[in-house]
C-alpha positions as CSV (number, residue, x, y, z in Angstrom):
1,X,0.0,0.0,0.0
2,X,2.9,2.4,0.9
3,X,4.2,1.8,-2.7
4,X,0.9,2.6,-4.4
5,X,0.9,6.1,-2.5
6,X,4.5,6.7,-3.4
7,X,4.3,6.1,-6.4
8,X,1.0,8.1,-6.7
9,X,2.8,11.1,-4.9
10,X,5.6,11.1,-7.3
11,X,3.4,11.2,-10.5
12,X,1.2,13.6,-9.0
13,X,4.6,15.2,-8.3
14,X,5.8,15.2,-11.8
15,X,2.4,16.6,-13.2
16,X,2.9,19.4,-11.3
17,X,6.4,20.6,-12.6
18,X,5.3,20.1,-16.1
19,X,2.4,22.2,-15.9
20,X,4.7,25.1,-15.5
21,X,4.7,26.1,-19.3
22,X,7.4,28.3,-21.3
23,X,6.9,30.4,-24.6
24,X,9.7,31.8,-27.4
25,X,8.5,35.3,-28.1
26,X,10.3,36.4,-31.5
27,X,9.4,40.3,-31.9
28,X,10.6,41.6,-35.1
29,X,10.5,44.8,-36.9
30,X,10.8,45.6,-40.7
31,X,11.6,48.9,-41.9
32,X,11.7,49.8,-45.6
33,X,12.8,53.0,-46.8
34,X,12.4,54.8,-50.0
35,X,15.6,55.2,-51.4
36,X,19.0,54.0,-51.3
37,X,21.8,55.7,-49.3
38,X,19.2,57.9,-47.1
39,X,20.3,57.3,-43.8
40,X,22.3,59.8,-41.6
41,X,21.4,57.9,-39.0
42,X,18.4,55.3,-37.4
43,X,16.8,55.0,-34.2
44,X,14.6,52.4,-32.8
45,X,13.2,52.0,-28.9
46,X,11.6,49.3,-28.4
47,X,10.2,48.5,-24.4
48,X,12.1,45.9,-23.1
49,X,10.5,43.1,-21.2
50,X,11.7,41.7,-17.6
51,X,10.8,39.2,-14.9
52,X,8.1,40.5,-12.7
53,X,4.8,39.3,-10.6
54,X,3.2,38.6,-14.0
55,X,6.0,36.4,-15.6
56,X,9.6,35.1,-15.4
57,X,11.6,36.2,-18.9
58,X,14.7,33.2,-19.0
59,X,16.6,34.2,-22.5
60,X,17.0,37.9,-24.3
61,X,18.7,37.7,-27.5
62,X,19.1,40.7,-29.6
63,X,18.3,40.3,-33.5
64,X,20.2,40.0,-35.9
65,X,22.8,40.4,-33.6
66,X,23.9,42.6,-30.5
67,X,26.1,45.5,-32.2
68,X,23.7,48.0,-32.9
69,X,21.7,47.5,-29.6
70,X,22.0,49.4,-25.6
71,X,19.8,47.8,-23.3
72,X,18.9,50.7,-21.2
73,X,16.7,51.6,-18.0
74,X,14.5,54.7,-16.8
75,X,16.1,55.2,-13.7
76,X,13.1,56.5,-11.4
77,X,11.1,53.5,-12.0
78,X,13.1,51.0,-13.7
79,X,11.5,50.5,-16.7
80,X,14.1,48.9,-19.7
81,X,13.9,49.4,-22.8
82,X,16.1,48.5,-25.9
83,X,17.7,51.4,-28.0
84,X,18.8,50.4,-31.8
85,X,21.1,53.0,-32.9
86,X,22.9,52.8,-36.7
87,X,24.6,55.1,-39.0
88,X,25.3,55.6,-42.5
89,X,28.6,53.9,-42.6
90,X,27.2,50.7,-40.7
91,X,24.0,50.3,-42.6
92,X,24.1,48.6,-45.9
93,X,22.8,51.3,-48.1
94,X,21.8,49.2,-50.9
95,X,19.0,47.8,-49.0
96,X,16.0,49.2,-48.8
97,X,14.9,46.9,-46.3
98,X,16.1,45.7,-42.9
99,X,15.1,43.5,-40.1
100,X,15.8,43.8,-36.4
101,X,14.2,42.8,-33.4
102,X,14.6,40.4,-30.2
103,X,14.0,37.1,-29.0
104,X,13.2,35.5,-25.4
105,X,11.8,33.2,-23.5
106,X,8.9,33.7,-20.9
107,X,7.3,31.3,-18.3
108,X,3.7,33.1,-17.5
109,X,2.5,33.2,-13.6
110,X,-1.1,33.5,-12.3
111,X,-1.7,36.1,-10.1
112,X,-4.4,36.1,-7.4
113,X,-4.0,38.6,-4.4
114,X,-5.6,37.3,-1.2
115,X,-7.5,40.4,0.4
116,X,-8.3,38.5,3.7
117,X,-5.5,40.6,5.7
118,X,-7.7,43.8,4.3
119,X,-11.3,42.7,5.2
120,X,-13.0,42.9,8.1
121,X,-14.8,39.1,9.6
122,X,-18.0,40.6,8.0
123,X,-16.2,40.7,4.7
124,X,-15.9,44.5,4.3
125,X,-12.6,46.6,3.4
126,X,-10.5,47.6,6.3
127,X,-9.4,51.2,6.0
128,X,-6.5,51.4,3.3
129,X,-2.7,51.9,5.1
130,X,-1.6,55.9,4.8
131,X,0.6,56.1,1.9
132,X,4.4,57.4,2.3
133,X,3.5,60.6,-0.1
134,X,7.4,61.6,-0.2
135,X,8.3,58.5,-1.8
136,X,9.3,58.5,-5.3
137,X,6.9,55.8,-6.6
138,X,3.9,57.6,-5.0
139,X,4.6,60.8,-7.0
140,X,5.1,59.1,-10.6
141,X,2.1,57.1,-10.1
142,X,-0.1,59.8,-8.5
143,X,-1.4,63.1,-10.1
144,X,-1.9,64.3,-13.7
145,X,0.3,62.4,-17.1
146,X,0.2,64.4,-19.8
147,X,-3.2,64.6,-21.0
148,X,-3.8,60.7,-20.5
149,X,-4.1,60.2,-17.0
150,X,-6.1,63.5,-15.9
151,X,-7.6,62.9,-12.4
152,X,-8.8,66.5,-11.9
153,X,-10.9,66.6,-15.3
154,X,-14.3,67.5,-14.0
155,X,-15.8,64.6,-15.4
156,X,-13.5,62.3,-13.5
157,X,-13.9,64.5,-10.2
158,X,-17.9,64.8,-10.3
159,X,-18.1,60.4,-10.9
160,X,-14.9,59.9,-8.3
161,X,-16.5,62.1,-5.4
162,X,-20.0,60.2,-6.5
163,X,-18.3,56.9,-5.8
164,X,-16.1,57.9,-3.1
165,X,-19.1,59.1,-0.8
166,X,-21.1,55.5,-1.9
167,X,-18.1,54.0,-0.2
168,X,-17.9,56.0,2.8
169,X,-14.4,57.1,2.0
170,X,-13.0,54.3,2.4
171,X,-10.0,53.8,0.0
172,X,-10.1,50.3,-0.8
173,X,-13.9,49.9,-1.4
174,X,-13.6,53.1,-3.9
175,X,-10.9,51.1,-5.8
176,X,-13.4,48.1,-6.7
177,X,-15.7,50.0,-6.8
178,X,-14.4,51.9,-9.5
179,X,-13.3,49.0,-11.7
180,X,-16.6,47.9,-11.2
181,X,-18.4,51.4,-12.8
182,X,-15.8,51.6,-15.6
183,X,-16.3,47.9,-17.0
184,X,-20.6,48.4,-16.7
185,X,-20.5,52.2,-17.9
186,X,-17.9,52.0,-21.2
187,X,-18.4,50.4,-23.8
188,X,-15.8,48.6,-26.1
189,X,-14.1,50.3,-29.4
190,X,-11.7,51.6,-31.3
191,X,-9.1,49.2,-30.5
192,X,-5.4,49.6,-31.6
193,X,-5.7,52.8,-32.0
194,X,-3.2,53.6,-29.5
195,X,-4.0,55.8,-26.3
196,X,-6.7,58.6,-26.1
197,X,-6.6,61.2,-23.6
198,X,-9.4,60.9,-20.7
199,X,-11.5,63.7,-22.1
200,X,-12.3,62.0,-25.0
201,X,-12.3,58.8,-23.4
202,X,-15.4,60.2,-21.8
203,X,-17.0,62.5,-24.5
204,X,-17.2,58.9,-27.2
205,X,-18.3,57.1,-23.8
206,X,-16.0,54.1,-24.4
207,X,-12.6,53.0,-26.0
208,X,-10.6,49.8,-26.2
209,X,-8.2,48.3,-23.3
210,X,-5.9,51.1,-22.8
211,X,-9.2,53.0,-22.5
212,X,-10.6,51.6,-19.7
213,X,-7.4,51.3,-18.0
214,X,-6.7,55.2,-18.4
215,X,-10.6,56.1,-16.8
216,X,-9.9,53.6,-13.9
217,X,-6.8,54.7,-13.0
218,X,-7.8,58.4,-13.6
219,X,-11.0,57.9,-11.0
220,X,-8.0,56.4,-8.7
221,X,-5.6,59.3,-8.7
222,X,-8.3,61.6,-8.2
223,X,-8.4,59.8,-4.6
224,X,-4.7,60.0,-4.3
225,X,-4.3,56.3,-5.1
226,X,-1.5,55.0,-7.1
227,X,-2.1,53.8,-10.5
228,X,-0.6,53.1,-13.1
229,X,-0.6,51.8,-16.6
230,X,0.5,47.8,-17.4
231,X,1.8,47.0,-21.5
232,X,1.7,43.8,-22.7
233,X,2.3,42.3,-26.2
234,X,1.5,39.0,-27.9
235,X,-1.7,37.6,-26.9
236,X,-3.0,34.0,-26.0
237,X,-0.2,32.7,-27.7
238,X,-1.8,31.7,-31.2
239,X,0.5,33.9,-33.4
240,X,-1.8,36.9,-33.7
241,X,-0.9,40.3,-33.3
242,X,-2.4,41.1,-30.2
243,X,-1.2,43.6,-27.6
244,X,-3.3,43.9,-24.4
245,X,-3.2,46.8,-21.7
246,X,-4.9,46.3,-17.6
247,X,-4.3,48.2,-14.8
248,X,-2.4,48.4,-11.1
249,X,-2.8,50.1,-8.3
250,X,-0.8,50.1,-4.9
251,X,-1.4,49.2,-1.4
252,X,1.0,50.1,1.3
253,X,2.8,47.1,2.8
254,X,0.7,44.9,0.2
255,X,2.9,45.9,-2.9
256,X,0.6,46.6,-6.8
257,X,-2.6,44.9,-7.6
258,X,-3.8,44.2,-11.1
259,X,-7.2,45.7,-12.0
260,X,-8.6,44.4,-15.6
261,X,-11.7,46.3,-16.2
262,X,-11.8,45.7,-19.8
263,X,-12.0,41.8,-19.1
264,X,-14.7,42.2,-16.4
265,X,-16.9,44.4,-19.3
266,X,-16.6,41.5,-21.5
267,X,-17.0,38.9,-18.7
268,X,-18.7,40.1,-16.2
269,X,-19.5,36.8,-14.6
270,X,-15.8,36.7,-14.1
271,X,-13.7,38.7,-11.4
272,X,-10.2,40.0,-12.5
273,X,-9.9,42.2,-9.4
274,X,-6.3,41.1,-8.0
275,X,-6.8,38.5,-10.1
276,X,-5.0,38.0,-13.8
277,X,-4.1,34.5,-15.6
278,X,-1.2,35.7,-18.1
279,X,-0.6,34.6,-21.5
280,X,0.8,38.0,-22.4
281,X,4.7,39.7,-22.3
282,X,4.7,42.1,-20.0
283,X,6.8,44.7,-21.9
284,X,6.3,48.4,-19.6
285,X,4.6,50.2,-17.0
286,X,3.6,53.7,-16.8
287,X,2.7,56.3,-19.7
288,X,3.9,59.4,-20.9
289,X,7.7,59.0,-20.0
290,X,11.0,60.2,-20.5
291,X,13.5,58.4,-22.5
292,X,17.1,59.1,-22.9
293,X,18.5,58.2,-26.2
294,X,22.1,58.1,-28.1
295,X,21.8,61.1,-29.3
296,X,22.0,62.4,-25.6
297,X,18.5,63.8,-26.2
298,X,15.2,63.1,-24.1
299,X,12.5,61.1,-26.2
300,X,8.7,62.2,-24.4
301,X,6.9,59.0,-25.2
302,X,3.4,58.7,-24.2
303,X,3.1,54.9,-24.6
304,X,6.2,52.9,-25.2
305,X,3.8,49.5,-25.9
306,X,5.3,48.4,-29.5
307,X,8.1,50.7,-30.3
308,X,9.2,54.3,-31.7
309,X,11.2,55.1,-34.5
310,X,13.3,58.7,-36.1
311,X,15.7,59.3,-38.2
312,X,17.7,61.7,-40.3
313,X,18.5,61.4,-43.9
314,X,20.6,62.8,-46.4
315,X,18.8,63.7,-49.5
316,X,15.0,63.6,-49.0
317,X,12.3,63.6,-48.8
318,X,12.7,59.6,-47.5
319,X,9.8,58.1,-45.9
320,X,10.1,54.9,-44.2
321,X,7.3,52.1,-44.0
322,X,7.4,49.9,-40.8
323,X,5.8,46.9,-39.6
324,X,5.7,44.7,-36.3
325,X,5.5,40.8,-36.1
326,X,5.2,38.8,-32.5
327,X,5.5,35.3,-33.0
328,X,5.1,33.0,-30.6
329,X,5.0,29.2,-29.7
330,X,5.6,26.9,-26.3
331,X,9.5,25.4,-25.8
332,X,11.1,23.9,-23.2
333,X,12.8,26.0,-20.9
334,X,16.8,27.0,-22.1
């Protein structure tokens, strides 16, 4: 009998570390210029992606090779990104096309925050823990982001005090609260279409992911919570060009909790409240950042979810034509 368990434990056992699953993501660009011997020069940024809560990224190999490439990081919150810098006298002129791009491999993680340290034996919210406001990480997440994130729009402040007072200020109640209001008051549109700033968000009444992540984090920075922005690329790993954008926000002493509004719109018998199930590269955080280059200039991006591109040629006009591909399929881990 003590056999049979044994060897029952040890299949069970072996089940359990090959359900642990790991994806090659090749991310490739293609540029194609007009004319031959154009360039003065050619710069790519591309957001870089990194082991995190969401995922664990094993292998980064720089495409077609690593000469050309700086892997570089925003030093006040640590976002990398991946800076492609070439010349005149190292690109091949007589091409009118080139490739470049990256490889890696990414094991996904499930995330699903346990709230019972925050509730109350009835199952109410505690109070939230007072947040640190000189910290750096408070300040970047808090407040207004260009015209994205705008938590003192009056739209925003007449629907967050609304809430707020529902909840009887407390903190913690206003944030699900919220993700609950954006996913059953917005309606789905317009996707890859890049970000929209918050008043227009609200005037069309709707938008795609990045949309209902920018109202929901909006109506939580007009209650001085932290919020913030999450990238991701790739999609349920099928090959398509997918690119996917939630939202975090952050609890003292607890650390950032996911928030996917869009998903609870489309699935609303579904909660994704502290609760995500990735499939997707997490690439960056944040929006409307500050990126320093090779040229020893600062690039103002507003969202660095696919990649950004400039150059400077020698007789023009040159136009260049770019396109993205994100393959994908499961390995076994290198």
């Amino acid at each position: 009998m003590k056999k049979i368990i044994t060897l029952i434990l040890i299949i069970c056992c072996g089940l359990s570390v090959q359900s642990k699953k790991y994806y090659q993501y090749d991310n490739t660009f293609t540029f194609t210029k007009s004319q031959q011997n154009g360039y003065r020069w050619f710069e790519l940024l591309v957001p870089c992606p990194q082991s995190n809560e969401y995922q664990d990224v094993y292998v980064l190999e720089l495409l077609p090779n690593e000469k050309n490439w700086k892997q570089r990081e925003i030093e006040t919150n640590h976002n990398q990104y991946l800076d492609f810098y070439i010349d005149s006298v190292d690109l091949n002129n007589d091409n009118l096309t080139f490739h470049t791009g990256y490889r890696c491999i990414m094991s996904p993680k499930s995330v699903d925050v346990n709230f019972n340290s925050l509730k109350k034996s009835d199952g109410n919210w505690k109070h939230m823990p007072e947040y640190d406001t000189s910290l750096l990480e408070y300040k970047e997440n808090t407040g207004r982001s260009g015209d994205i994130i705008v938590p003192d729009n009056d739209t925003i402040q007449e629907i967050s005090n609304k809430l707020f007072k529902e909840c009887s200020n407390n903190k913690l109640a206003y944030a699900e609260a919220c993700y609950e209001y954006v996913a059953a008051n917005y309606e789905y549109m317009n996707p890859y279409t890049g970000l929209h700033p918050v008043s227009e968000i609200l005037r069309i009444g709707g938008g795609d992911c990045g949309s209902f992540s920018t109202v929901y984090i909006s109506l939580l920075r007009a209650q001085g919570i932290p919020a913030r922005h999450v990238f991701a690329i790739g999609g349920d790993i099928d090959g398509r060009k997918n690119h996917h954008v939630w939202a975090e926000f952050y609890i003292p002493d607890f650390g950032w909790i996911p928030v996917d509004a869009t998903y609870r719109h489309s699935n609303p018998w579904e909660d994704y409240f502290g609760k995500f199930r990735n499939k997707w590269l997490v690439v960056q955080k944040g929006v409307a950042m500050e990126y320093p280059i090779t040229t020893g200039d600062i690039k103002k991006v507003n969202s660095m979810q696919t990649y950004v591109y400039w150059y400077r040629y020698k007789k023009g006009p040159l136009k260049i034509k770019s396109d993205q591909s994100v393959e994908t399929r499961t390995v076994s881990k290198k």
